[in-house]
C-alpha positions as CSV (number, residue, x, y, z in Angstrom):
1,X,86.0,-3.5,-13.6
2,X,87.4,0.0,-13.4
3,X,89.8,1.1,-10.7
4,X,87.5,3.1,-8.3
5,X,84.8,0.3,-8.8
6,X,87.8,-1.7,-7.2
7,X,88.3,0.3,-4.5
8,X,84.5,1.1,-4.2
9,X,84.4,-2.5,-3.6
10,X,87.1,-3.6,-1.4
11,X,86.4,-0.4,0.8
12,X,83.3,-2.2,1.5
13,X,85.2,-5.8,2.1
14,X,87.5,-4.0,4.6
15,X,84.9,-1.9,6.6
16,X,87.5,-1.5,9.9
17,X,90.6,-0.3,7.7
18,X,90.9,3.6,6.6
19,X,90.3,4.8,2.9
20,X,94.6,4.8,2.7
21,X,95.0,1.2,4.0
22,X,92.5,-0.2,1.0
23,X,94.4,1.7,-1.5
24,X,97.6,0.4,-0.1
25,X,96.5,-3.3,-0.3
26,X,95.0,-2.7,-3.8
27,X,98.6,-1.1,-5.2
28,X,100.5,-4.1,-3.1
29,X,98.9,-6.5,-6.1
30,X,100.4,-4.7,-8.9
31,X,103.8,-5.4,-7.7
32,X,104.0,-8.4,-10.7
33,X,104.1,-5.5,-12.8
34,X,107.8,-4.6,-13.9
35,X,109.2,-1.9,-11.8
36,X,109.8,0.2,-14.5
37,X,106.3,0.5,-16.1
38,X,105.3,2.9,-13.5
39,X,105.6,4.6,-9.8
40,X,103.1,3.9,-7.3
41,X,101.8,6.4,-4.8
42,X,99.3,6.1,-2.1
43,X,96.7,9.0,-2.6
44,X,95.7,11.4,0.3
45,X,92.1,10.6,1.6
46,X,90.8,13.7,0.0
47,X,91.9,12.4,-3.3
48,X,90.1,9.7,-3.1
49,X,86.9,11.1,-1.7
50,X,86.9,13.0,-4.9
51,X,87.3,10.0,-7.2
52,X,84.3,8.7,-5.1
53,X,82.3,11.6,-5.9
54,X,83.6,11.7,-9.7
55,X,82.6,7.8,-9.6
56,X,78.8,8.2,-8.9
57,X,76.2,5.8,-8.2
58,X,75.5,4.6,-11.6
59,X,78.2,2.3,-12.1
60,X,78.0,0.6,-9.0
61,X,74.5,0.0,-9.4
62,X,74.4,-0.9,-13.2
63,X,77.4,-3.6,-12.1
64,X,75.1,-5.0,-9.5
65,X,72.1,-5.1,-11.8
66,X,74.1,-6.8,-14.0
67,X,76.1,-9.5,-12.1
68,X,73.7,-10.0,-8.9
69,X,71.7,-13.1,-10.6
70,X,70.8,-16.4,-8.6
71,X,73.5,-18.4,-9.2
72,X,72.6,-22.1,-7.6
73,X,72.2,-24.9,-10.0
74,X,70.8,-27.8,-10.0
75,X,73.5,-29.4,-8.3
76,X,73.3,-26.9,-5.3
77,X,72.2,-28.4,-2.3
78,X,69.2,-26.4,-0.2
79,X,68.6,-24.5,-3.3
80,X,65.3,-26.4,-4.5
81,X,62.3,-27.6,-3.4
82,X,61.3,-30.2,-6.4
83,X,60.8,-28.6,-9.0
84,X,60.9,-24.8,-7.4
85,X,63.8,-22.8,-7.2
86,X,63.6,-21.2,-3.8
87,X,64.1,-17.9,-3.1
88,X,63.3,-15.6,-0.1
89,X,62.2,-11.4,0.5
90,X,62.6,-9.3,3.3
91,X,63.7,-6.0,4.5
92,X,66.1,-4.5,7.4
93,X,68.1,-0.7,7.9
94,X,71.6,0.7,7.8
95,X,72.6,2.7,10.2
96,X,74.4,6.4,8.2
97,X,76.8,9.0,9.8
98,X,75.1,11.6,11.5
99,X,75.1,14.3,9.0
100,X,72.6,16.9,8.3
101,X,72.3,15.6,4.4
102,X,71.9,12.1,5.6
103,X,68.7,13.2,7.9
104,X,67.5,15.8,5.4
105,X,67.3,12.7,2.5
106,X,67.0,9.3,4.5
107,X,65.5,10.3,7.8
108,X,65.6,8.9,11.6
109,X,63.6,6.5,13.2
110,X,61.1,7.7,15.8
111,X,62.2,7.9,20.0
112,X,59.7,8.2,22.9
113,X,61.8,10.5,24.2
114,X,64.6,13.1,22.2
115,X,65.8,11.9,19.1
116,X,67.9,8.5,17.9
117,X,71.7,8.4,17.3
118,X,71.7,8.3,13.6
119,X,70.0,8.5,10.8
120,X,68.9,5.2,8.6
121,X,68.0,4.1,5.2
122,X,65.5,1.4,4.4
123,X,66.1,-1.4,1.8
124,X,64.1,-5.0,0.4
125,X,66.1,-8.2,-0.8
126,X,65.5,-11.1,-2.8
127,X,67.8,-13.9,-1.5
128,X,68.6,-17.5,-3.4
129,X,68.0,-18.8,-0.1
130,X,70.6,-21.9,-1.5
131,X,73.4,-19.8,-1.3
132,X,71.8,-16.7,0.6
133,X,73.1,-14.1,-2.8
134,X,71.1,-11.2,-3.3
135,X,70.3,-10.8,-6.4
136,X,67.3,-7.6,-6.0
137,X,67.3,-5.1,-4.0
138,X,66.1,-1.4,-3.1
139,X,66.8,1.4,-1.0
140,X,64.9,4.6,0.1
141,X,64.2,6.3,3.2
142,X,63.8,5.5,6.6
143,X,59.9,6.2,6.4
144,X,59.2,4.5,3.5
145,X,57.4,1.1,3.8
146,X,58.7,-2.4,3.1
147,X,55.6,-2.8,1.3
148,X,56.8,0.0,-1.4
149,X,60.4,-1.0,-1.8
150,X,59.0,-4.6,-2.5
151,X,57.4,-3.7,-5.6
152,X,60.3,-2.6,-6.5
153,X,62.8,-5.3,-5.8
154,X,60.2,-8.3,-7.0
155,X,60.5,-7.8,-10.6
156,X,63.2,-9.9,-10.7
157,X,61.3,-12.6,-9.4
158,X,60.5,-15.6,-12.0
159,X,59.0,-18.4,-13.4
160,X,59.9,-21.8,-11.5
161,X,60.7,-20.0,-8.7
162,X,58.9,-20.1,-5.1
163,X,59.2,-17.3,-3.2
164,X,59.4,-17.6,0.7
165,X,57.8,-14.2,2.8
166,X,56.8,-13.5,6.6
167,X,52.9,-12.2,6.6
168,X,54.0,-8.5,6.6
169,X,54.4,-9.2,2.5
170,X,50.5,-10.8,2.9
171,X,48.5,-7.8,1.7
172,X,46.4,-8.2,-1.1
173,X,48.8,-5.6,-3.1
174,X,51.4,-6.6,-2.7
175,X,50.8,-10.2,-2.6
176,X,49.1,-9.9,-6.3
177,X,52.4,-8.0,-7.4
178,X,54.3,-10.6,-6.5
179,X,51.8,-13.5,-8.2
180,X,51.8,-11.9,-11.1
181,X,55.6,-12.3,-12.0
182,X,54.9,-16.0,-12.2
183,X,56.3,-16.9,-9.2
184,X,54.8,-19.3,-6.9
185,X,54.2,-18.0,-3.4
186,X,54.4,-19.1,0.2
187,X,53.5,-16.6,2.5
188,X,53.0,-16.4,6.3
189,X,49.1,-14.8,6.8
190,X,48.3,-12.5,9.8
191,X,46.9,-13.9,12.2
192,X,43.3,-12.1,12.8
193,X,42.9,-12.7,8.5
194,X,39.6,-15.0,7.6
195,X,39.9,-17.0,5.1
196,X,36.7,-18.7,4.0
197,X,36.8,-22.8,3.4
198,X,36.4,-23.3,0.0
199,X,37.1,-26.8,-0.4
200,X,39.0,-29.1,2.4
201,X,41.8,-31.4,1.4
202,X,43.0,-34.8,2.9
203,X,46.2,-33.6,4.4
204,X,44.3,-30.8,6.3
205,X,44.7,-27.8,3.4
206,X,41.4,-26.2,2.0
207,X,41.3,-23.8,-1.1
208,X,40.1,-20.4,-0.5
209,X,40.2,-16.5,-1.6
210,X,41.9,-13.5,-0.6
211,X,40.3,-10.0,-1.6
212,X,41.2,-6.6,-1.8
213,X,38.8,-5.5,0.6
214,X,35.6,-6.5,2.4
215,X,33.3,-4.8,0.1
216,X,35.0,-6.9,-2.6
217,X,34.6,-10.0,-0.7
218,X,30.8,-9.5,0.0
219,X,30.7,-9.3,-3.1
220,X,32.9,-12.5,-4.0
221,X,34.7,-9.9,-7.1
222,X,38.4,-9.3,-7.8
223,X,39.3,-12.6,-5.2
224,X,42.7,-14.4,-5.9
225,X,42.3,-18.5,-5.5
226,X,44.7,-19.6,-2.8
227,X,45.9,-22.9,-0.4
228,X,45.4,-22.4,3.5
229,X,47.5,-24.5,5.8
230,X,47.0,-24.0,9.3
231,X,49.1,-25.8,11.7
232,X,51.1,-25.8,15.4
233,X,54.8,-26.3,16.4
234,X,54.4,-28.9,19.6
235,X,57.8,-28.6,22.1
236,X,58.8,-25.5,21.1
237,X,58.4,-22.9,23.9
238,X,58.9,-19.8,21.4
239,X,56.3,-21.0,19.1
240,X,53.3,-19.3,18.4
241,X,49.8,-20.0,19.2
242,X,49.3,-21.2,15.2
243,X,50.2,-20.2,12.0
244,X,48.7,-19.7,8.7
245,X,50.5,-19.6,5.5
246,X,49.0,-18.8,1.9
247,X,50.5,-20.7,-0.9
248,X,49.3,-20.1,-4.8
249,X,50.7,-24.0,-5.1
250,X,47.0,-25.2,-5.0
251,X,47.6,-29.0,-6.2
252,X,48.2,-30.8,-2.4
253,X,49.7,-33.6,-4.6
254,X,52.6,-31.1,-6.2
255,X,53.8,-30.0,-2.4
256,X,51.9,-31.4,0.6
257,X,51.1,-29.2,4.0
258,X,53.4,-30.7,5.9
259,X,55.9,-30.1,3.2
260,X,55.3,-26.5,3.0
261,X,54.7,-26.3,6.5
262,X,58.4,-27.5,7.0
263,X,59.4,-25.4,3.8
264,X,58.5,-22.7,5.4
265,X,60.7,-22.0,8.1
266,X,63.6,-22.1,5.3
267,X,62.9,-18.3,5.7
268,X,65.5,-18.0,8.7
269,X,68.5,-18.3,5.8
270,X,67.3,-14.8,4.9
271,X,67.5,-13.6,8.3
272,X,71.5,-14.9,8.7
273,X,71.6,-13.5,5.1
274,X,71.2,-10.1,7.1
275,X,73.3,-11.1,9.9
276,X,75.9,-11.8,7.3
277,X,75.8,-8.2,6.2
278,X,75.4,-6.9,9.2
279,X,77.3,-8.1,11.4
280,X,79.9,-10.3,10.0
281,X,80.5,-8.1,6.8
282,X,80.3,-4.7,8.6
283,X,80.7,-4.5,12.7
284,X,77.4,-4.8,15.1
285,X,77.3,-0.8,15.7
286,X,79.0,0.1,13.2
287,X,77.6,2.8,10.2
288,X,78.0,3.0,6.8
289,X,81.4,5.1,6.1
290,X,79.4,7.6,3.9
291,X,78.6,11.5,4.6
292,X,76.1,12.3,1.8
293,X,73.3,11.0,0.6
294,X,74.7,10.0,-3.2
295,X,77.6,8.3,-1.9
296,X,75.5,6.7,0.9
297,X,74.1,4.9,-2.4
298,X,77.1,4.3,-3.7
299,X,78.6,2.8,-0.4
300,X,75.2,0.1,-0.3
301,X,75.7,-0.9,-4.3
302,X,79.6,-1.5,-3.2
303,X,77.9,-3.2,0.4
304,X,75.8,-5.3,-1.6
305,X,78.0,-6.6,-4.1
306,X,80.8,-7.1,-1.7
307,X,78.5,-9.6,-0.1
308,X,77.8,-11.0,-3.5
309,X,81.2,-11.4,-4.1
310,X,81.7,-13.4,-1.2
311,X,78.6,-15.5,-1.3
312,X,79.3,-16.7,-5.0
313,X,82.9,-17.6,-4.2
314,X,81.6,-19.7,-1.3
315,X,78.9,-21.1,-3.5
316,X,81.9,-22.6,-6.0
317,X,83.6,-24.0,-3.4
318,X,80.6,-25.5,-2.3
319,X,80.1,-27.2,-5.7
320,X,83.8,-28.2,-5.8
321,X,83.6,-30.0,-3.0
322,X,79.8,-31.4,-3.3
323,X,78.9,-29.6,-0.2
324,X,75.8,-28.1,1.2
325,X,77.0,-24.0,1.2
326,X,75.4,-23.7,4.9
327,X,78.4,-25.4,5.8
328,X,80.8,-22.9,5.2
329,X,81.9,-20.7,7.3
330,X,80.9,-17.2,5.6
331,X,83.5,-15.2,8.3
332,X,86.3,-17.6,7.5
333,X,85.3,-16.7,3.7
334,X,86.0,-13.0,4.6
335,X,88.8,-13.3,6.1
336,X,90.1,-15.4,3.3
337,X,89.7,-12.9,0.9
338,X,90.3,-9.9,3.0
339,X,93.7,-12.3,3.5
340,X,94.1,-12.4,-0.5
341,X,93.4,-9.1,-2.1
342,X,96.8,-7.8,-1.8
343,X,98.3,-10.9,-3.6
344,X,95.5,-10.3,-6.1
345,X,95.9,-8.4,-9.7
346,X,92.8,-6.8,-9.4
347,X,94.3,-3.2,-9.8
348,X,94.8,-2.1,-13.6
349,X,97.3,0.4,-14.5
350,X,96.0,1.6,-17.6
């Protein structure tokens, strides 16, 4: 890794601490090096602004497209569902510095009355939701939908895998994009959807079809074959009325509807994924460092793989010690190696 992919990187480990104090923690791990190889300074800030600029976003990007794979195996524990690797997709928004660039490129979000704070960028995940690693994502504007930065991020998606979405990914689209990387699917369905009973199953299932739209389904063409389970959570005041989930596992004997049904709600490890980024990783409040749009890119590569970083050291440990990973404390884990990096020699001087 080169030098301002370091810093790129442990910038966005150590969100609270100033461009200055990074670089003085990153040169504090070269002192191993005899003293008469070289003389360390500490750069001004502008100075390394400028190597942030000369950096671009293509390195950080290719070095998450790269290294950002799911890394659970079959020994991790929450990472499969029989035979299905499970994997999760959803989208959230970073808050950016309020600069004109940043509105001009990413946009705000709408107010009833004046305008917001600050401007935000939108972005999709894939999660392993075993270990909660990102390994897909994709970034654009405030105003663009989840629905496009999907088809973006899903690509990575694969054979074997079964991949766990809320019904805003239910659209016929969308939902067909996603079938069609050989992924298995289990997906929430809106609520006012029909779905016509094509055949009724023991534990309560039925086959049906899902079409692009109604003039297609009078006309029974272009349908995609799909498993219905409808079902109810008793004792649990913030339940809702029912919910209806699409599967393309259509064999009740590979995964029953109570098993999915339970399956399902594995989707929250996505969710703490975000909080994990959000909040833990960065400050609640708090905005991405950047002031224009290029290095607003840069900064989210550097954000995401930080979070990689983290999650695949805690994922190790987890195997180590034969322990489920939602066991470990991810803020203990970042403090850890927040902790460590100056005692690390991860800071070449050639």
């Amino acid at each position: 890794m080169s030098n301002l992919n370091t810093v790129r990187l442990t910038l966005d480990l150590m969100y609270k601490v100033s461009l200055k104090e990074v670089l003085r923690c990153l040169l504090e791990g070269a002192r191993w090096l005899p003293k008469k190889s070289c003389s360390l300074t500490v750069s001004a800030k502008s100075s390394i602004s400028k190597a942030r600029t000369r950096l671009g976003v293509a390195p950080l990007k290719a070095l998450f497209e790269k290294v950002a794979k799911p890394a659970a195996t079959r020994h991790t524990r929450g990472a499969w569902f029989k035979q299905w690797h499970l994997v999760g997709i959803d989208g959230s928004t970073l808050e950016l510095p309020d600069e004109v660039e940043n509105v001009e490129e990413f946009g705000r979000p709408p107010a009833s009355r004046g305008k917001t704070a600050y401007p935000r960028m939108r972005f999709v995940a894939l999660f392993e939701i075993g270990t909660k690693i990102v390994f897909s994502v994709a970034a654009g504007k405030y105003e663009e939908s989840e629905k496009s930065l999907a088809l973006k991020a899903i690509p990575k998606l694969r054979s074997g895998m079964l991949c766990i979405a809320d019904r805003y990914y239910s659209t016929f689209n969308l939902f067909r994009a996603m079938r069609d990387t050989e992924a298995d699917l289990l997906v929430r369905a809106r609520k006012n959807v029909t779905l016509p009973c094509l055949k009724r199953f023991r534990d309560g299932s039925f086959l049906s079809e899902v079409y692009p739209d109604l003039k297609h389904k009078r006309r029974g063409e272009k349908g995609l074959r799909v498993r219905v389970i409808e079902y109810v959570l008793k004792d649990f005041p913030d339940a809702e009325e029912k919910y209806i989930l699409i599967t393309t596992i259509l064999d009740p004997k590979s995964a029953s509807a109570k098993e999915l049904a339970a399956l399902y709600h594995e989707r929250r490890e996505v969710e703490i994924a975000y909080a994990e980024l959000k909040v833990h990783l960065k400050e609640p409040g708090q905005n991405l460092r950047s002031k224009r749009p290029d290095l607003v890119i840069q900064e989210f590569y550097g954000f995401m793989l930080a979070h990689y970083v983290i999650r695949s050291v805690m994922h190790h440990a987890a195997l180590k010690a034969d322990e489920d990973p939602d066991k470990l404390s991810f803020v203990h884990a970042v403090r850890v190696i927040r902790r460590k990096i100056n005692s690390m020699n991860i800071f070449s001087l050639d």
